[in-house]
C-alpha positions in Angstrom: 106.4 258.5 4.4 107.7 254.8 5.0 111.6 254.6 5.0 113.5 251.2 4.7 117.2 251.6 5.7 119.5 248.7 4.1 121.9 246.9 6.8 124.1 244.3 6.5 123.0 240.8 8.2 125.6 239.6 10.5 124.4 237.2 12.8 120.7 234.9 12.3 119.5 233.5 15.1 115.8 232.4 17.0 114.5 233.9 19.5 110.8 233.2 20.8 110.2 231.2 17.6 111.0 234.1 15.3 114.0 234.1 13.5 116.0 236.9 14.0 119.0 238.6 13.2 121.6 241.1 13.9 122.0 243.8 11.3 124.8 246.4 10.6 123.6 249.8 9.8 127.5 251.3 8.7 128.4 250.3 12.7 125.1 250.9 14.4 123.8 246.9 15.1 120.2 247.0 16.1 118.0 243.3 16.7 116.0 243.0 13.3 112.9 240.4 13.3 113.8 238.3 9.8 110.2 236.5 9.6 109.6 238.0 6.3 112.9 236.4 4.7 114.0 234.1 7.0 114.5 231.5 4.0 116.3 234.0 1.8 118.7 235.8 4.2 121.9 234.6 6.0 124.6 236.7 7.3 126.9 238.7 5.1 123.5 239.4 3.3 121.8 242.9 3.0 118.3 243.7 3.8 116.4 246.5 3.8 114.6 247.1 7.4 111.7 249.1 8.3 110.3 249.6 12.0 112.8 246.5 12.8 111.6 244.2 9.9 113.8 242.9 7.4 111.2 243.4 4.4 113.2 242.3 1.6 116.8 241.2 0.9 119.0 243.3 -1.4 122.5 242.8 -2.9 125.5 245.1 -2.2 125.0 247.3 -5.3 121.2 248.2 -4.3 122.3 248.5 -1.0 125.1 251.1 -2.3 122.9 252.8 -4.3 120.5 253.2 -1.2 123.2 254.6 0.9 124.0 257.0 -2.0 120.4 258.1 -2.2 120.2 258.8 1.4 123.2 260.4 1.4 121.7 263.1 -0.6 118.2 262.5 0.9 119.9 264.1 3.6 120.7 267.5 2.8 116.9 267.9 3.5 116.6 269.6 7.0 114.4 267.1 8.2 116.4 263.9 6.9 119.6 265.1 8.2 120.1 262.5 10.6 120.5 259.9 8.1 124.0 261.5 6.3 125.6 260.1 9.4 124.5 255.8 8.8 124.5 256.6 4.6 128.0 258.0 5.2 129.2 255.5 7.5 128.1 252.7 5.2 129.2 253.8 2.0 132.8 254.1 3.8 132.3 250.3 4.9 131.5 249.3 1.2 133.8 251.3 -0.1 136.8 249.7 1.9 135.4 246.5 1.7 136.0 245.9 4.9 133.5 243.9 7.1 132.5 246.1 10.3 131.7 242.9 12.8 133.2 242.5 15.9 136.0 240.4 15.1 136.9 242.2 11.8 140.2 243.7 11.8 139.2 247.8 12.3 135.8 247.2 13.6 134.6 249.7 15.6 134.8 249.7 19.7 131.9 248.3 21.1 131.2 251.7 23.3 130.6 252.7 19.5 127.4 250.3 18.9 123.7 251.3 20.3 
């Protein structure tokens, strides 16, 4: 089974000659290679990443809906690792608030991986 989480975009930058990005997964960052829409993505935009590829761009409401899906994807034994990111990130669109570093709220950085 392939699984593509949606995170928000909040930094693009090069590295190597790829163009890459920072994505927010509801306050987990994780380096995200954008190659596949690297003209379609800047940040404050959500993707959906799989094995660290951005491989499409999503807006808010599909990436809501996602979140809600894996939310209840998660009562499954062996998906119960996601309820933590889908709850995380429904809480972050739900307040509206933006979780980057500077954002008033944002979470410590000895909360990031």
């Amino acid at each position: 089974m392939c699984l593509g989480i949606p995170g928000k975009v909040t930094e693009v930058y090069g590295s190597e000659g790829l163009p890459m990005g920072m994505v927010d997964f509801g306050g987990v960052r994780r380096e995200v290679c954008l190659a596949y829409v690297a003209d379609e993505v800047d940040a404050g935009d959500y993707v959906i990443v799989h094995v660290g590829f951005a491989i499409s761009k999503v807006d808010e409401e599909e990436a809501r809906r996602t979140f809600k899906l894996l939310e209840e994807l998660s009562e499954l034994d062996e998906l119960e690792w996601m309820k933590e990111v889908a709850e995380q990130s429904l809480s972050v669109l739900d307040s509206g608030r933006d979780s980057s570093p500077d954002a008033p709220g944002a979470a410590s950085p000895e909360g990031r991986s």
